[in-house]
PAZAPA-4460 file (N, C-alpha, C; in steps of 0.05 Angstrom, whole numbers, plus 32768, in hexadecimal, padded with zeros to 4 digits):
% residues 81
    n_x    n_y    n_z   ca_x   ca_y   ca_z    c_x    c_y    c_z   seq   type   mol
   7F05   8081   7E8C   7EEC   8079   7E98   7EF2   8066   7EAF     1      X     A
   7EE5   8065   7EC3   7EE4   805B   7EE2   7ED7   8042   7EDD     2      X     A
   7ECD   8039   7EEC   7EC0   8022   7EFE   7E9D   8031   7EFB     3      X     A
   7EA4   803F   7F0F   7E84   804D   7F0E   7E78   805F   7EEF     4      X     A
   7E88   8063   7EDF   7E7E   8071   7ECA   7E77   8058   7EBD     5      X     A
   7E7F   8045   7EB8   7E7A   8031   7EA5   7E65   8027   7EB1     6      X     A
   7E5D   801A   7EC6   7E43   8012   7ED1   7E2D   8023   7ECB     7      X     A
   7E31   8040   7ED2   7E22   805D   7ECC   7E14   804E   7EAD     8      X     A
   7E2D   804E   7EA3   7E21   804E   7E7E   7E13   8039   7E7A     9      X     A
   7E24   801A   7E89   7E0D   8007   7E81   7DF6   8006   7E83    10      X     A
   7DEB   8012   7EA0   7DD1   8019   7EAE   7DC1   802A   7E9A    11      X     A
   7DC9   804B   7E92   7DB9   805C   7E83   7DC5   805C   7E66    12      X     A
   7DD1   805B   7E58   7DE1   805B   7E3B   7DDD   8041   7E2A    13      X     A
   7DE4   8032   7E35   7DF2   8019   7E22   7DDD   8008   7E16    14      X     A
   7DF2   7FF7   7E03   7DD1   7FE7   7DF2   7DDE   7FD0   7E09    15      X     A
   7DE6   7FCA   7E18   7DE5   7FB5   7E2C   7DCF   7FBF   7E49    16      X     A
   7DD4   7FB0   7E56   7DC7   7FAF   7E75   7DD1   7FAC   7E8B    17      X     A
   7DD3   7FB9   7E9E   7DE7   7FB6   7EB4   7DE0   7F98   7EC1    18      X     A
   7DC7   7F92   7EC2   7DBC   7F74   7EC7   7DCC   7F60   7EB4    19      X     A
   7DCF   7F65   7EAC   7DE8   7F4F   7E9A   7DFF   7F55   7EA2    20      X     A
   7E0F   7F5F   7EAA   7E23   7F63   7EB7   7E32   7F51   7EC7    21      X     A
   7E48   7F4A   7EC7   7E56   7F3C   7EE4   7E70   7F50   7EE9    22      X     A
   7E74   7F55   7F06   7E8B   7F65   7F11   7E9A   7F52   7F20    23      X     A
   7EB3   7F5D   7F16   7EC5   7F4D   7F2B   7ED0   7F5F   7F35    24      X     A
   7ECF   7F54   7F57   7EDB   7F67   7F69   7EF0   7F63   7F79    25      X     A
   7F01   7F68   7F8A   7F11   7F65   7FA7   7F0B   7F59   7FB9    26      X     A
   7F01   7F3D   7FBB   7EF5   7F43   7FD2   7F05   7F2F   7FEE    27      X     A
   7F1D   7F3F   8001   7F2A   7F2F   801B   7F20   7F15   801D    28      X     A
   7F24   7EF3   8016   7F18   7EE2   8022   7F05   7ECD   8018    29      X     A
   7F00   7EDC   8007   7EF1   7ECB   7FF3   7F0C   7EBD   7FDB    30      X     A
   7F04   7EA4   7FD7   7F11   7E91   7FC3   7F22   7EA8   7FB1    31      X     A
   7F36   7EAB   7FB1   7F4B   7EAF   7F9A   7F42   7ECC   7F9B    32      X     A
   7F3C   7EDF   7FB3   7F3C   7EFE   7FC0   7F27   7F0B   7FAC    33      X     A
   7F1A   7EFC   7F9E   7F00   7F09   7F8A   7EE8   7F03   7F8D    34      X     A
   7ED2   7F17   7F83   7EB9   7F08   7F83   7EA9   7F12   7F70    35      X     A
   7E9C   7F05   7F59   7E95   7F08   7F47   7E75   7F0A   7F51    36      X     A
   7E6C   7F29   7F45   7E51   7F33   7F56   7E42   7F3B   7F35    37      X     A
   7E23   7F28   7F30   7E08   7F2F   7F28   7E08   7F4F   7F23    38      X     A
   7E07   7F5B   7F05   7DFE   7F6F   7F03   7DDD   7F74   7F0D    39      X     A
   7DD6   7F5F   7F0A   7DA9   7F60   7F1F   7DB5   7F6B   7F3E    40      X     A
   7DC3   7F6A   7F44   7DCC   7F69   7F5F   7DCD   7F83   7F66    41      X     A
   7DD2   7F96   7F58   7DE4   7FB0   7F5C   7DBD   7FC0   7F60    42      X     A
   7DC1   7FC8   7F79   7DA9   7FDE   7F84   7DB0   8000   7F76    43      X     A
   7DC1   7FFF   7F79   7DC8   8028   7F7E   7DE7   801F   7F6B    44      X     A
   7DE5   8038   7F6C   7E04   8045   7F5C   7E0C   8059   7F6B    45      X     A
   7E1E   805B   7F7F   7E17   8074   7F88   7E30   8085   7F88    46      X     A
   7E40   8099   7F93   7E5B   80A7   7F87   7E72   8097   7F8B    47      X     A
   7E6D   808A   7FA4   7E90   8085   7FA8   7E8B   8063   7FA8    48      X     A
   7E73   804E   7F9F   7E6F   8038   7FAD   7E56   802E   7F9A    49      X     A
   7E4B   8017   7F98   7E3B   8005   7F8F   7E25   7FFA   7FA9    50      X     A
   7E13   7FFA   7FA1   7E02   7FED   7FB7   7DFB   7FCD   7FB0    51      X     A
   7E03   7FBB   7FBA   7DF3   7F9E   7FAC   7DDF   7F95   7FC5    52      X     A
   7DC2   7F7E   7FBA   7DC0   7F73   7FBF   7DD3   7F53   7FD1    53      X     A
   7DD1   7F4C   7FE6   7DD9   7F34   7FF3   7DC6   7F27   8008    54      X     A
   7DCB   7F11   8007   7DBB   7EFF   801A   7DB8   7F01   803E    55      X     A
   7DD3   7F13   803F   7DD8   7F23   8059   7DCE   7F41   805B    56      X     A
   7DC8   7F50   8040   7DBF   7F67   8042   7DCA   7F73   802F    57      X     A
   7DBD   7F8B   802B   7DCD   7FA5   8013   7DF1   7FA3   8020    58      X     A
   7E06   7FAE   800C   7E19   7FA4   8013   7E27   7FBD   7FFF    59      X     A
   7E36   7FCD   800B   7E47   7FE8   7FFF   7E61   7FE1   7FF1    60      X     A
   7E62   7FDA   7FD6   7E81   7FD0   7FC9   7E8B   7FED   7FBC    61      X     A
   7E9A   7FF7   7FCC   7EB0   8016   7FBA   7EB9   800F   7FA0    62      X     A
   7EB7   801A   7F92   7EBD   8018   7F76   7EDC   800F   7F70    63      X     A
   7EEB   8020   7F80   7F0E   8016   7F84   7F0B   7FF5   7F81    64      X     A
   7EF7   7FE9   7F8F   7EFD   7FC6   7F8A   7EF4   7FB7   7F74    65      X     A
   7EF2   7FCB   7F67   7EEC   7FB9   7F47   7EFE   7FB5   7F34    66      X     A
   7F03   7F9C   7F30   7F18   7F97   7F22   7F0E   7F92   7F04    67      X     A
   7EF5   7F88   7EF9   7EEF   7F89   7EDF   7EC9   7F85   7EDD    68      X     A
   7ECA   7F8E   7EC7   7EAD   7F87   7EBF   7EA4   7F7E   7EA5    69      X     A
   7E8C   7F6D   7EA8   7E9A   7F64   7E91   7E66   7F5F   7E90    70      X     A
   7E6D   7F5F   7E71   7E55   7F5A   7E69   7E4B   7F4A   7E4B    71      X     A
   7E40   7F31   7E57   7E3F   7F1F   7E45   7E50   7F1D   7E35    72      X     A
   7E6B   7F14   7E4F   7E81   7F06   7E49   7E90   7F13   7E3C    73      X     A
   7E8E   7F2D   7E36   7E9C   7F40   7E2F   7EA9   7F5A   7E3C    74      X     A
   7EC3   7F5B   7E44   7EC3   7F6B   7E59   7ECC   7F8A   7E4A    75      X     A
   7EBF   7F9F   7E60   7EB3   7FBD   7E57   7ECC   7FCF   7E6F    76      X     A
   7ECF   7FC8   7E78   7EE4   7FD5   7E8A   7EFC   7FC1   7E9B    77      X     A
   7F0C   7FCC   7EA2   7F1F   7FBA   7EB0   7F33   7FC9   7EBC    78      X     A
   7F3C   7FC8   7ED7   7F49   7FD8   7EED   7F6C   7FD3   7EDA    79      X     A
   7F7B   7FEF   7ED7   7F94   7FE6   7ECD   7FA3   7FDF   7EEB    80      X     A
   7FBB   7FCD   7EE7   7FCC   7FCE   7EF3   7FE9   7FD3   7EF6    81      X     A
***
């Protein structure tokens, strides 16, 4: 299972909520190259990418930059390395 299947499930399947959610992602630049992103945040799911809410605008994160997820502090997926 991927990045995007597991969100998939949290959203329509799961006894959790994707709104409970926190993702940690890749992100160039930000404190220690991560950024921990609001499952409320997430607009769309879409094939290759995530859509979030930001204060600058909708914002396209590819699924490749997810390094874990985790839901009420319990994490549900995690990128191997």
């Amino acid at each position: 299972m991927g990045p995007r299947e597991a969100l998939n499930k949290l959203k329509w399947h799961s006894k959790f909520k994707l709104q409970d959610s926190k993702i940690t992602i890749a992100h160039r630049g930000a404190p220690g190259n991560i950024r921990i992103i609001d499952g409320a945040d997430i607009i769309e799911l879409g094939h290759s990418f995530m859509r979030i809410a930001s204060p600058d605008g909708d914002v396209e994160i590819p699924y490749h930059r997810i390094i874990q997820i985790k839901v009420q502090g319990k994490t549900v997926w995690q990128k191997r390395v």
